[in-house]
PAMARKE-149641 format. One record per residue: residue number from 1; x, y, z of N, C-alpha, C, O in turn; residue in three letters. Coordinates in Angstrom, 2 decimals, decimal comma. Layout:
! residues N
REC    k     n_xx     n_yy     n_zz    ca_xx    ca_yy    ca_zz     c_xx     c_yy     c_zz     o_xx     o_yy     o_zz    r
REC  NUM        X        Y        Z        X        Y        Z        X        Y        Z        X        Y        Z  ALA
...
This chain:
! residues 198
REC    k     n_xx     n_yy     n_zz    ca_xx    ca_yy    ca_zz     c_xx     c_yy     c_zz     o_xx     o_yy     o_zz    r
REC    1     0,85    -1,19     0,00     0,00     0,00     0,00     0,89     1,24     0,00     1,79     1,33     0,84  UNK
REC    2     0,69     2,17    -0,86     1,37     3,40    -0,63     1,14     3,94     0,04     0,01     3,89     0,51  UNK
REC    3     2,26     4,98     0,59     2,68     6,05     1,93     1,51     6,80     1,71     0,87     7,13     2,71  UNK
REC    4     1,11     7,12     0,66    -0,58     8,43     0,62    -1,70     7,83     1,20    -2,62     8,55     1,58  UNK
REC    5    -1,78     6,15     1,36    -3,54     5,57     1,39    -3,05     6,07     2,85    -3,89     6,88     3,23  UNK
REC    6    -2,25     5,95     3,61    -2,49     6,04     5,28    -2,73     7,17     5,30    -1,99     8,06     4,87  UNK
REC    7    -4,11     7,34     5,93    -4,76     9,03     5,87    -4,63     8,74     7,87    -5,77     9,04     8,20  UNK
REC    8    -4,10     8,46     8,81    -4,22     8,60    10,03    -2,86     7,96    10,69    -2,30     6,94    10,28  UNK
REC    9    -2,49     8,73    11,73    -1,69     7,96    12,31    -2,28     6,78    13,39    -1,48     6,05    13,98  UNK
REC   10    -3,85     6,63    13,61    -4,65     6,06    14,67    -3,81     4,24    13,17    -2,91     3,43    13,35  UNK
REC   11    -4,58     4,41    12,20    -4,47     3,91    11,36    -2,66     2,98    11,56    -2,35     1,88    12,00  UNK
REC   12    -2,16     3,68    11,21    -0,81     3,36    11,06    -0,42     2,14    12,32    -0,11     0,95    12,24  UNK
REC   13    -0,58     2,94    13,30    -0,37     2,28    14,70    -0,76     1,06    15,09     0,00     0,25    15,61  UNK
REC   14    -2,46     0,81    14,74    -2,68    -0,52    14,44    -2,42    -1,08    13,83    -2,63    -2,22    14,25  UNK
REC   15    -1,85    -1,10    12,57    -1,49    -1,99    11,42    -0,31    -2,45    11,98    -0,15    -3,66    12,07  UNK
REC   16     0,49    -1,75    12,34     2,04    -1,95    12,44     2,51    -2,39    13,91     3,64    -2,79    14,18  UNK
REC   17     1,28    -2,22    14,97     1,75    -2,24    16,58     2,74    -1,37    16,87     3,79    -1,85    17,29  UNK
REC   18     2,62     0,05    16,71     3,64     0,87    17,24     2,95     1,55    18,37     1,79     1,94    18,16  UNK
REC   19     3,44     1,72    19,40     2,90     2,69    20,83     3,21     4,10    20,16     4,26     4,45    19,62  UNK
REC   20     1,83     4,93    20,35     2,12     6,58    20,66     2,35     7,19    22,17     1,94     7,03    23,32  UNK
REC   21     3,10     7,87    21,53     3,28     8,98    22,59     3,31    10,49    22,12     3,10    10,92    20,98  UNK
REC   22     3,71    11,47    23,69     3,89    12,52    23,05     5,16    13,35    24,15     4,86    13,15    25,33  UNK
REC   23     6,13    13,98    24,05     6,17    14,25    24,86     7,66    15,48    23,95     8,11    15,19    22,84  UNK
REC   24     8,14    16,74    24,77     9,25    17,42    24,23    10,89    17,32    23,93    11,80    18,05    24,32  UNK
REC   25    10,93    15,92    22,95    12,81    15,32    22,69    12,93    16,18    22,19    13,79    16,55    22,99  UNK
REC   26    12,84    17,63    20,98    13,12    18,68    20,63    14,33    19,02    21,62    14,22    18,82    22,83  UNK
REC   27    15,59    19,59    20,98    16,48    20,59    21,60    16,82    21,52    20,50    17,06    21,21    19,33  UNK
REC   28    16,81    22,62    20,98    17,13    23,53    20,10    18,65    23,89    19,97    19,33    24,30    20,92  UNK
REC   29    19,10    23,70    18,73    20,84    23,96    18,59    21,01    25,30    17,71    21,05    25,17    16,49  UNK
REC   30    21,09    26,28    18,14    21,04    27,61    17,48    21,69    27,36    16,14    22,68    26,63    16,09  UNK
REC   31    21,24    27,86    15,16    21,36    28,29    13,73    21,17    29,42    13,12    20,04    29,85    12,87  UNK
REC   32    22,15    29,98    12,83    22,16    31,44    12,45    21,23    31,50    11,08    21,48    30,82    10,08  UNK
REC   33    20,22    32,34    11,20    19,20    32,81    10,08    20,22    34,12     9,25    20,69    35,14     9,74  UNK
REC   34    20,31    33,59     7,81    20,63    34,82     7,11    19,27    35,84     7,19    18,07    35,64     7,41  UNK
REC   35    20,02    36,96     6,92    18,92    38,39     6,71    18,68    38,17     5,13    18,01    39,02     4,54  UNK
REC   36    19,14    37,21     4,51    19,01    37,28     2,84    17,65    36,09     3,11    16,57    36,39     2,62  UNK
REC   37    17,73    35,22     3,63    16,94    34,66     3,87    15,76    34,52     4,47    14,93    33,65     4,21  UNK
REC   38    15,63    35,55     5,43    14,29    36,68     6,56    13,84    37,38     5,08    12,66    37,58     4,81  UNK
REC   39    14,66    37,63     4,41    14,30    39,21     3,74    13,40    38,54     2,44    12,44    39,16     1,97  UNK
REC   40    13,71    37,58     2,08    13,10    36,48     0,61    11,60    35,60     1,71    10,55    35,19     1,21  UNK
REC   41    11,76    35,56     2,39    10,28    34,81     3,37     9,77    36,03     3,27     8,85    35,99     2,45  UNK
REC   42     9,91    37,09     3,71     9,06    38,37     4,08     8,28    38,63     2,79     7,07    38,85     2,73  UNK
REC   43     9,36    38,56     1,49     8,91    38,96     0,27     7,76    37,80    -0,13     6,81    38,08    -0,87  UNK
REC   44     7,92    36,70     0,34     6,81    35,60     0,04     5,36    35,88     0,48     4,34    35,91    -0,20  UNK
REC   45     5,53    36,07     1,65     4,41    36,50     2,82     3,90    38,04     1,77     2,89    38,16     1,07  UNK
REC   46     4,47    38,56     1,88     3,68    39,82     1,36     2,99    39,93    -0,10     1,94    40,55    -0,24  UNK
REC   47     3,76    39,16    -1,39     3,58    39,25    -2,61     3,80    37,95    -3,22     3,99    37,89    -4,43  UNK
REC   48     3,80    37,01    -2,57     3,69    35,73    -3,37     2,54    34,70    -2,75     2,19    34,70    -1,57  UNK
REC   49     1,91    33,64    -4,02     1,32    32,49    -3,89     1,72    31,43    -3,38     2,13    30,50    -4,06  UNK
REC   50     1,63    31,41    -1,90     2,33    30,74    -0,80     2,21    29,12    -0,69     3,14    28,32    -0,80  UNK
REC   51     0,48    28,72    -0,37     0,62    27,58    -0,36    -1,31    27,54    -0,81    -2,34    27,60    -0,15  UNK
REC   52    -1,01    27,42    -2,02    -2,54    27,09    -2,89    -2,31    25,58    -2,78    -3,33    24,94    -2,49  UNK
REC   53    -0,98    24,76    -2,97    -1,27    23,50    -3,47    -0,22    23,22    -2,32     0,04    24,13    -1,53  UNK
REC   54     0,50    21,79    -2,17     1,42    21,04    -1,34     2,83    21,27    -2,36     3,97    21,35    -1,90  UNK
REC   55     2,50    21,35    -3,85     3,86    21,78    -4,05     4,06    23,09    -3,48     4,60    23,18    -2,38  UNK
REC   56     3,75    23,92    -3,99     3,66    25,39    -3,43     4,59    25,55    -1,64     5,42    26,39    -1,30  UNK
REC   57     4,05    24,49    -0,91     4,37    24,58     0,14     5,66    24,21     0,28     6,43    24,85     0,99  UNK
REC   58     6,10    22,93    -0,52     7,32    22,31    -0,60     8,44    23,07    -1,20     9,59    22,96    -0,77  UNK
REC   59     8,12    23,85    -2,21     9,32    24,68    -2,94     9,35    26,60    -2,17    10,29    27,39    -2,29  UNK
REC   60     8,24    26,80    -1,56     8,30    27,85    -1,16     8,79    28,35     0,71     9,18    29,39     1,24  UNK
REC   61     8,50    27,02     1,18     8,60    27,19     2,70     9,23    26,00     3,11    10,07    26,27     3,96  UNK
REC   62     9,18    24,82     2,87    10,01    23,27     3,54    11,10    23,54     3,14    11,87    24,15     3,87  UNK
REC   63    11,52    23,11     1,74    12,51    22,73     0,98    13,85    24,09     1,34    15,02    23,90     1,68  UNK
REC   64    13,27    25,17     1,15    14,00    26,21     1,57    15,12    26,07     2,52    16,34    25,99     2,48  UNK
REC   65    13,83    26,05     3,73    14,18    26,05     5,10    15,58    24,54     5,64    16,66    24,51     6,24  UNK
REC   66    14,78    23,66     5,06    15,69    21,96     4,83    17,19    22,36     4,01    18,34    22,01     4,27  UNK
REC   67    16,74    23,06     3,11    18,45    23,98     2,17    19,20    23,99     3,15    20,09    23,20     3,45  UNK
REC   68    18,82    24,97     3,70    19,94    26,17     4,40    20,49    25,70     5,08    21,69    25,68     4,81  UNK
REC   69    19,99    24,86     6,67    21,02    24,33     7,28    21,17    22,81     6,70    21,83    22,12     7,47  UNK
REC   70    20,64    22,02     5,34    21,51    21,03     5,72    22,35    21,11     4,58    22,68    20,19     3,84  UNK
REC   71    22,64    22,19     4,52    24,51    23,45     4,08    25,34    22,93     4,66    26,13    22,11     4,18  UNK
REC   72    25,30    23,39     5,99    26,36    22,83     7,19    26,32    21,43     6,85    27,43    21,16     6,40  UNK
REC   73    25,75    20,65     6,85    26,13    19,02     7,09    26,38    18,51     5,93    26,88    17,39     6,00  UNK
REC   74    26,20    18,98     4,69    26,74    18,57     3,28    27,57    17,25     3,15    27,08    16,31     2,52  UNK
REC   75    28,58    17,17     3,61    29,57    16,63     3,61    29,17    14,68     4,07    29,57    13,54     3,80  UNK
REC   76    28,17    15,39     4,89    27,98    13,70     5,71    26,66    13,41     5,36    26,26    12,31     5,76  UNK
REC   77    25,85    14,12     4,72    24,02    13,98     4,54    23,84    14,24     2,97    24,44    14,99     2,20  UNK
REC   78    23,08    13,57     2,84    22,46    14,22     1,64    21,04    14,45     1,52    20,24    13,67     2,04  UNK
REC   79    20,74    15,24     1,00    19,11    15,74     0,92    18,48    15,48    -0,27    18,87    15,94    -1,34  UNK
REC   80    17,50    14,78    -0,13    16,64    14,20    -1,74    15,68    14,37    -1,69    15,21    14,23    -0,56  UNK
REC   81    14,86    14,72    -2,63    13,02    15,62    -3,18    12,46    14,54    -3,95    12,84    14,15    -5,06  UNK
REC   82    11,42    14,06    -3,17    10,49    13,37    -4,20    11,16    12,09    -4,81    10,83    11,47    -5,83  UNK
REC   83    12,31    11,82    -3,80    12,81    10,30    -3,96    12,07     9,04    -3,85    11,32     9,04    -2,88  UNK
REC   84    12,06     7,85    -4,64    11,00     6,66    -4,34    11,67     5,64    -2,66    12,81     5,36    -2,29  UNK
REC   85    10,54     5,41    -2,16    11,16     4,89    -1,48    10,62     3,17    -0,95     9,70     3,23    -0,13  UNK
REC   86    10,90     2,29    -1,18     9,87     1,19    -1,24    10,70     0,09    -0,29    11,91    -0,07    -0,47  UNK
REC   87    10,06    -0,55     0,59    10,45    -1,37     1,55     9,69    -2,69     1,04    10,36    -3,72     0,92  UNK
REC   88     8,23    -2,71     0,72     7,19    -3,84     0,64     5,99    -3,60     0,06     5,84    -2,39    -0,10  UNK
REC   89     5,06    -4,23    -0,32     3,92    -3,87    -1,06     3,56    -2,90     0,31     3,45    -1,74    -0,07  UNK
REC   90     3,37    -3,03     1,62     2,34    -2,17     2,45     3,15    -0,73     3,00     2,56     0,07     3,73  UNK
REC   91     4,73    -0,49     2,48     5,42     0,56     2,80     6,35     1,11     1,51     7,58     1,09     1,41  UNK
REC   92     5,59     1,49     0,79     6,26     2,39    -0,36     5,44     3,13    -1,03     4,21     3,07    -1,14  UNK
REC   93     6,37     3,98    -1,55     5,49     6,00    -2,09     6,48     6,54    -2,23     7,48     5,82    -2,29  UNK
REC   94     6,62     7,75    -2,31     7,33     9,00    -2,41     7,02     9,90    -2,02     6,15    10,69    -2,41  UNK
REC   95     8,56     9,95    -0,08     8,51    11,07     0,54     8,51    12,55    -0,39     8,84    12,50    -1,58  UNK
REC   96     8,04    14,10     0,39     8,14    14,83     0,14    10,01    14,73     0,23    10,50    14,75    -0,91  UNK
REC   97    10,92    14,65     1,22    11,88    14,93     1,14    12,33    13,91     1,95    11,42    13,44     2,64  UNK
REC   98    13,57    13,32     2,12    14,31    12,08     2,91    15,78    13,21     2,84    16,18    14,18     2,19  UNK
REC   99    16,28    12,18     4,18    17,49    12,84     4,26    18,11    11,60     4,61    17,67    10,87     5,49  UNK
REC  100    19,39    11,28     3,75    20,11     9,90     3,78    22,01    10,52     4,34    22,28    11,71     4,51  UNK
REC  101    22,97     9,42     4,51    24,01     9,38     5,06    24,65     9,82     3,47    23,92     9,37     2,58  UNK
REC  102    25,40    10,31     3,15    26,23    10,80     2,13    26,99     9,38     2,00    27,57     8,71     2,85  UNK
REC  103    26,70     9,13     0,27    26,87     7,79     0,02    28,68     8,11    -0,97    28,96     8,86    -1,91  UNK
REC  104    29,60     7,04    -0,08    30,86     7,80    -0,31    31,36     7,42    -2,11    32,51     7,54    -2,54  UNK
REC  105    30,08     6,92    -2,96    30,58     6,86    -4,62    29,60     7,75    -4,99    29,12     7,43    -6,08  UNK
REC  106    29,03     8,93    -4,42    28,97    10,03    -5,09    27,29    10,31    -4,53    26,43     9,52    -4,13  UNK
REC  107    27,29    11,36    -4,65    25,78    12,51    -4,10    24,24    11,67    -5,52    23,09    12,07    -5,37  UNK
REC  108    24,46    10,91    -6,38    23,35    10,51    -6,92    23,19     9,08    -6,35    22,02     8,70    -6,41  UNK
REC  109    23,90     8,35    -5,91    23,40     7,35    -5,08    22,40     7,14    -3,54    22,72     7,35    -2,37  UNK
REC  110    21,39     6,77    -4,02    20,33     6,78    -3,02    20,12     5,39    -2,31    19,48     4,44    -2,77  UNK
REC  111    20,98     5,48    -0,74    21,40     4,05    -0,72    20,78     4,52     1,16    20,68     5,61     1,74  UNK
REC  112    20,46     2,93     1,62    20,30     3,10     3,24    21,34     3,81     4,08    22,17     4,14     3,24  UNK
REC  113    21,73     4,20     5,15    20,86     4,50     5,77    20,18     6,05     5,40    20,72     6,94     4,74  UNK
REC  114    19,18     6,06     5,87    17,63     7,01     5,88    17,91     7,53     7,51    18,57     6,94     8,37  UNK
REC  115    17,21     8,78     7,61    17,13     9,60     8,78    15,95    10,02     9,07    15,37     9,72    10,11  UNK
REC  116    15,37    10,97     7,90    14,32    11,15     8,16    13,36    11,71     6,89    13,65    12,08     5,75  UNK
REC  117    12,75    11,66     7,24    11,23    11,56     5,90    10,11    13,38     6,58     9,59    13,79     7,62  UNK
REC  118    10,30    13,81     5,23     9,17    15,29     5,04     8,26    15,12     4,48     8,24    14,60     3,36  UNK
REC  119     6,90    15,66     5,34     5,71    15,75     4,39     4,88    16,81     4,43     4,58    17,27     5,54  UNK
REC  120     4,37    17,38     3,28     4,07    18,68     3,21     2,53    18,16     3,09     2,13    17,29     2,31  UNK
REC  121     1,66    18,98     4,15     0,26    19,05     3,63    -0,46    20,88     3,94     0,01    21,89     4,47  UNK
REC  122    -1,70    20,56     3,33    -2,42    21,31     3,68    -3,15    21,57     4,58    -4,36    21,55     4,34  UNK
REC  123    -2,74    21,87     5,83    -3,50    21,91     7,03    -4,11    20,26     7,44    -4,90    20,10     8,37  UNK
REC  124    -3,75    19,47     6,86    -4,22    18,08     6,98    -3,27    17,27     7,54    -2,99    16,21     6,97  UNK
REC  125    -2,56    17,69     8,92    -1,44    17,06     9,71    -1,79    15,63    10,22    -1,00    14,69    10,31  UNK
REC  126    -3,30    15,63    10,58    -3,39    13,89    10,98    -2,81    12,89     9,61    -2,01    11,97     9,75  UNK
REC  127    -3,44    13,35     8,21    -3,10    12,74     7,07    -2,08    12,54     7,19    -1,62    11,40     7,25  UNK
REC  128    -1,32    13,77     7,26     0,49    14,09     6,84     0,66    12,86     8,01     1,04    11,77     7,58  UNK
REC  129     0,42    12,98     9,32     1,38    12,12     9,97     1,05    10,62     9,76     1,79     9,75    10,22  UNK
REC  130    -0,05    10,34     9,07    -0,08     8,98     8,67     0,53     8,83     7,73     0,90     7,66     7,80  UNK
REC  131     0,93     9,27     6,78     2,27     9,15     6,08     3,13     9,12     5,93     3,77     8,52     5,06  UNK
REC  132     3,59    10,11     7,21     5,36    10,14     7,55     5,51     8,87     8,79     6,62     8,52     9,18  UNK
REC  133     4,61     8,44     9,16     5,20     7,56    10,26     5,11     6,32     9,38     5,70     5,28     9,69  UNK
REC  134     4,37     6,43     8,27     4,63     4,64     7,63     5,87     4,88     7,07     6,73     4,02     7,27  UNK
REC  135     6,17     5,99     6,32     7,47     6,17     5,72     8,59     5,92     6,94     9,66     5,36     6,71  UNK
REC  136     8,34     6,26     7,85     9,47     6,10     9,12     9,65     5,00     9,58    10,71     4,81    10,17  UNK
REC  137     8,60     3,81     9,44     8,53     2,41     9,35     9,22     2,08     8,50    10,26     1,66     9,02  UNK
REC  138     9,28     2,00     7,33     9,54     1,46     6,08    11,11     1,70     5,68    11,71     0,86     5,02  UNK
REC  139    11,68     2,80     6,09    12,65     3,49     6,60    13,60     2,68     7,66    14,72     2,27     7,34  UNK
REC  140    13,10     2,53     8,78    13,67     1,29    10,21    14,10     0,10     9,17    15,19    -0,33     8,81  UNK
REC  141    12,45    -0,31     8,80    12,88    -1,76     7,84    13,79    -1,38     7,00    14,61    -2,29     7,02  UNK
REC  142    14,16    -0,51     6,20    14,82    -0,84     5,33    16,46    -0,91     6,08    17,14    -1,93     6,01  UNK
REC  143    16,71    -0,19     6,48    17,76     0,21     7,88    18,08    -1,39     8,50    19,21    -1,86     8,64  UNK
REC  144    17,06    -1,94     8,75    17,09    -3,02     9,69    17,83    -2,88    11,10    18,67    -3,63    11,61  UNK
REC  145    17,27    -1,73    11,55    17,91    -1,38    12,99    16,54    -0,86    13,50    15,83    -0,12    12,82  UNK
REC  146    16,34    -1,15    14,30    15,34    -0,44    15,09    15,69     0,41    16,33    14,86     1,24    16,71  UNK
REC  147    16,84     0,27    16,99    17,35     0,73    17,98    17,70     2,46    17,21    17,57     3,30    18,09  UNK
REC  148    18,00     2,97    16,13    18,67     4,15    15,33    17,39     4,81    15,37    16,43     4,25    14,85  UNK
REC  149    17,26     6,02    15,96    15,64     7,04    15,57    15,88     7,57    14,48    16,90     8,07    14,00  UNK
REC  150    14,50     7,37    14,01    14,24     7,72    12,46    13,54     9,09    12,80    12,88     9,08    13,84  UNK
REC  151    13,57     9,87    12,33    12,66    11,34    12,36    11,89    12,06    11,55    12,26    12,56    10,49  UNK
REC  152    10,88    12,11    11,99     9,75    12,56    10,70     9,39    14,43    11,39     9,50    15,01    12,47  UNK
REC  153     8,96    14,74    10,08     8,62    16,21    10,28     7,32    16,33     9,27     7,42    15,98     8,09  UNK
REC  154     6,31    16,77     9,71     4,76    17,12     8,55     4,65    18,52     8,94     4,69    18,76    10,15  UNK
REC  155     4,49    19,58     8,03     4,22    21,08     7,91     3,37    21,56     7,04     3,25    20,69     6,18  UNK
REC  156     2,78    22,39     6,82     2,10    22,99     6,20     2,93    24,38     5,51     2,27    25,27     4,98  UNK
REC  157     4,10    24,43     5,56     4,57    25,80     5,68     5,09    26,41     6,76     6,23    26,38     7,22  UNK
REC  158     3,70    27,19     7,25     3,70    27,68     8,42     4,17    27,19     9,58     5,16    27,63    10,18  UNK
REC  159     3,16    25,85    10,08     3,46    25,32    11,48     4,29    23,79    11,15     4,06    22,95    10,29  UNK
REC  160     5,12    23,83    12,00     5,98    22,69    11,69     5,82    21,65    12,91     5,87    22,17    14,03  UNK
REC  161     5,59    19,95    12,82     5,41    19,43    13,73     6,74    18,15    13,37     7,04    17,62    12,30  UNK
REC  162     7,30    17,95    14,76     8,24    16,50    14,46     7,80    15,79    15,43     6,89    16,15    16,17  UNK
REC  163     8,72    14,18    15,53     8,11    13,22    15,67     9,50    12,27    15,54    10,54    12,50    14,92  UNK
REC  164     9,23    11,44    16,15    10,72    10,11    16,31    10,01     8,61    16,09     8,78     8,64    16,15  UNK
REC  165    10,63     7,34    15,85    10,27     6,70    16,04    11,63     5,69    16,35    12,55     5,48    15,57  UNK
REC  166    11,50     5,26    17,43    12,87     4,20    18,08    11,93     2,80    18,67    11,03     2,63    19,50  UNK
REC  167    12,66     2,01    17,79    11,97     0,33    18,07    10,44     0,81    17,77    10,04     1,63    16,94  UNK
REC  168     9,80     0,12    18,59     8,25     0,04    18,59     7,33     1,15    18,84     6,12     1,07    18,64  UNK
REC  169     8,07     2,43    19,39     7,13     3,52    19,83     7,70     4,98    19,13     8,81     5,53    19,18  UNK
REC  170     6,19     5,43    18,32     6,35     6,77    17,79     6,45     7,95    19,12     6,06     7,59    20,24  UNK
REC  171     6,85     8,99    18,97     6,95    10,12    19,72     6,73    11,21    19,26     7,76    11,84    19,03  UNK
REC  172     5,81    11,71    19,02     5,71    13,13    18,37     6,09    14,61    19,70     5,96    14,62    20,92  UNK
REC  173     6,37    15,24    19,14     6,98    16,30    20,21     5,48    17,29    20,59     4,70    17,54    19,67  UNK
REC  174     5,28    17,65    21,63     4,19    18,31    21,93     4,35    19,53    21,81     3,37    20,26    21,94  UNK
REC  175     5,78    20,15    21,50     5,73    21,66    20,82     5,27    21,59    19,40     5,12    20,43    19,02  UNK
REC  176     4,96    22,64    18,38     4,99    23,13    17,78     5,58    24,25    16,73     5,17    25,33    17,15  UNK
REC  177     6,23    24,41    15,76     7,71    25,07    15,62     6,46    26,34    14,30     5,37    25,89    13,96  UNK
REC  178     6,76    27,27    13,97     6,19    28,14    12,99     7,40    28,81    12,72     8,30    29,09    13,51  UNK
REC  179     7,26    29,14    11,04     7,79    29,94    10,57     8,23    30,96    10,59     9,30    31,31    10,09  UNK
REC  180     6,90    32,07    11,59     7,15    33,44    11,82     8,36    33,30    13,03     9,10    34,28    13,09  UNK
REC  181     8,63    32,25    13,94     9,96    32,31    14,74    10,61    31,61    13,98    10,30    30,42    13,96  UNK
REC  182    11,89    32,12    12,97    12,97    31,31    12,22    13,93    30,90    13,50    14,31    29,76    13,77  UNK
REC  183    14,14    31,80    14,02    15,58    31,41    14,89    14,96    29,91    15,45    15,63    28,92    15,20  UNK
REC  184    13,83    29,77    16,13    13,69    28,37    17,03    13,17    27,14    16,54    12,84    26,08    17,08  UNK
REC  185    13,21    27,75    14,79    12,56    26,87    13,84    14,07    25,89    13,36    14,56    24,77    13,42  UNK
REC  186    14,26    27,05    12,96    16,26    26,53    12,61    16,86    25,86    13,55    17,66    24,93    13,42  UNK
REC  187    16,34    26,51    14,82    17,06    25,43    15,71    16,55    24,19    15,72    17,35    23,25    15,62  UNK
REC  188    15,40    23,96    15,83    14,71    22,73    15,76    15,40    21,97    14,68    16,05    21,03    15,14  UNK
REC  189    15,44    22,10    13,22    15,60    21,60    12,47    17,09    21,05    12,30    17,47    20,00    11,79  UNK
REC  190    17,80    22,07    12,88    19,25    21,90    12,90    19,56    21,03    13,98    20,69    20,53    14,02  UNK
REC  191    18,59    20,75    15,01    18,76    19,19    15,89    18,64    18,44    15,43    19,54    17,63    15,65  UNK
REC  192    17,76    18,03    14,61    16,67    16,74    13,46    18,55    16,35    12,76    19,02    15,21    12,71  UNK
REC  193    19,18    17,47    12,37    20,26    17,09    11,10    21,21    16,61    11,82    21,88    15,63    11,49  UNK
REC  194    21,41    17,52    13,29    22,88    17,26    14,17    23,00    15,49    14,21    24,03    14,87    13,95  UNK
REC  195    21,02    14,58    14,79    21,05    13,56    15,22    21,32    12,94    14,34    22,07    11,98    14,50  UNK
REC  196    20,79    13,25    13,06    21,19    12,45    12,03    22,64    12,45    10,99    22,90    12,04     9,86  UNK
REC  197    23,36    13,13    12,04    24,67    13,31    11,00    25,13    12,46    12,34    26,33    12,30    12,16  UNK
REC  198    24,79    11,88    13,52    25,70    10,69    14,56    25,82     9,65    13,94    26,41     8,70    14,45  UNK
């Protein structure tokens, strides 16, 4: 079944026996926001077509934001858009964005290990997270480690939500991250990359 039919994470959980939780693993690791980069969001917000569709959202506000700091980690990560990702008939689709280990015969090889999986919706975060947590399944399996946290993130743009999954139990963080604060957004995000560049 593809990563899109799971419209719930209630969904997901039963199929797969994963425990929810919720609780704040978020740390914030400061990341310096360019003013070139404040100054091109501002210009979005004021005079551009922000998020009519989920691409819209992905090329104008995720993908951006996912750029900039995983700049810094280049070297050890690589960042991929709309990569396929298939474990089994009941866990494959194509994440909005995956972030994999920098594969050492070159930046077009799309090889295990996986970190973490992006999904852009429209205000439809239960959907989104039934998608990113099968992808975060499918992800473990492919990994074949369950002990390594996999990390999922679903946004709309605006509000940004993450989420872990280690062995058998998802964790979604009970903060909430938005756009209009870059500095604690960046930080957030720039934890998601720090864990996944260990």
């Amino acid at each position: 079944m593809a990563f899109s039919n799971y419209k719930s994470i209630s969904a997901v959980i039963q199929k797969f026996q994963i425990k929810y939780t919720q609780s704040n693993f978020m740390q914030g690791i400061n990341f310096p926001v360019k003013d070139s980069f404040k100054e091109e969001l501002d210009l979005l917000f004021t005079d551009g077509v922000i998020d009519n569709s989920e691409n819209a959202i992905c090329e104008n506000f995720i993908y951006p934001v996912l750029k900039e700091v995983w700049k810094s980690y280049r070297n050890q990560l690589t960042l991929w858009s709309h990569e396929t990702l298939i474990y089994d008939d009941d866990l494959s689709g194509i994440p909005d964005y995956t972030v994999t280990q920098r594969n050492p015969l070159g930046v077009i090889v799309f090889e295990k290990p996986y970190f973490l999986t992006v999904e852009a919706k429209q205000d439809k975060f239960e959907e989104g997270w039934g998608q990113c947590l099968a992808e975060m399944i499918a992800i473990q399996r492919i990994n074949n480690n369950l002990e390594k946290d996999v990390f999922g993130i679903v946004s709309n743009g605006k509000v940004w939500q993450f989420g872990k999954l280690n062995n058998d139990v998802f964790t979604r963080n009970k903060n909430l991250y938005v756009i209009q604060d870059l500095d604690k957004l960046f930080a957030a995000v720039n934890f998601i990359f720090q864990q996944c560049g260990l």
